[in-house]
N, C-alpha and C positions, 0 to 999 in steps of 0.2 A: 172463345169464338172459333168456327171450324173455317179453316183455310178451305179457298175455291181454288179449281182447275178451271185454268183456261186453255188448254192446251186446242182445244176442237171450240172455236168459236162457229156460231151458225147466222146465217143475214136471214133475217125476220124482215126487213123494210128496206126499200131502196127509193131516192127521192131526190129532190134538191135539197139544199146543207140546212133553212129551216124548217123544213117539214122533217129533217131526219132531228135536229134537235129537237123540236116539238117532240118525235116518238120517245125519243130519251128520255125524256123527263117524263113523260105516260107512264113507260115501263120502268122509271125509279122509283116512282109515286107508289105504284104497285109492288115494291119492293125487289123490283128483277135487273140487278147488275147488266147495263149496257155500256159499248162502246161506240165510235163512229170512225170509219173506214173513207176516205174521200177518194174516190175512183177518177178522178179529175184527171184528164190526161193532161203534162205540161203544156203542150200546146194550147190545151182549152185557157190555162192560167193564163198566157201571155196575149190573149186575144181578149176580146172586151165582147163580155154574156156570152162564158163558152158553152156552155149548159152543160156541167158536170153533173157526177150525183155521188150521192155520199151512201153509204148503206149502216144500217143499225145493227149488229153485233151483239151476241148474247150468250153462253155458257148454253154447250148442247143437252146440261141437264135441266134448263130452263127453259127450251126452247117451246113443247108445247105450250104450256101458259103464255109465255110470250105473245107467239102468233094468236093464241084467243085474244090478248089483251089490245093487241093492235086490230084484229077483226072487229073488235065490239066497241072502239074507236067513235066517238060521237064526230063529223067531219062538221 
């Protein structure tokens, strides 16, 4: 099994936390290792519906396929 680099992750998607899990799982399905980034300023946390957003993270040798795989996205 060849080890990945993550060292340069690249954000493909940015959203609320489940439209960015939704993407997650698009782009595992698809076999493209993601992660999730929550951009949530503390303050948003401690307030009630701060409207944060989370962003989708992905290995920048995956990055093209990626963003096709979100572009072609059925909403």
């Amino acid at each position: 099994m060849e080890a990945k680099n993550y060292d340069s992750l690249i954000e493909v998607f940015r959203g609320d936390l489940w439209e960015a899990e939704l993407i997650k799982g698009l782009l595992k399905s698809a076999g493209v290792d993601a992660m999730l980034k929550d951009e949530t300023p503390l303050s948003a946390v401690t307030s009630s519906y701060g409207g944060g957003s989370v962003c989708v993270l992905v290995n920048k040798e995956e990055e093209v396929y990626a963003r096709k795989v979100v572009a072609e996205r059925k909403v």
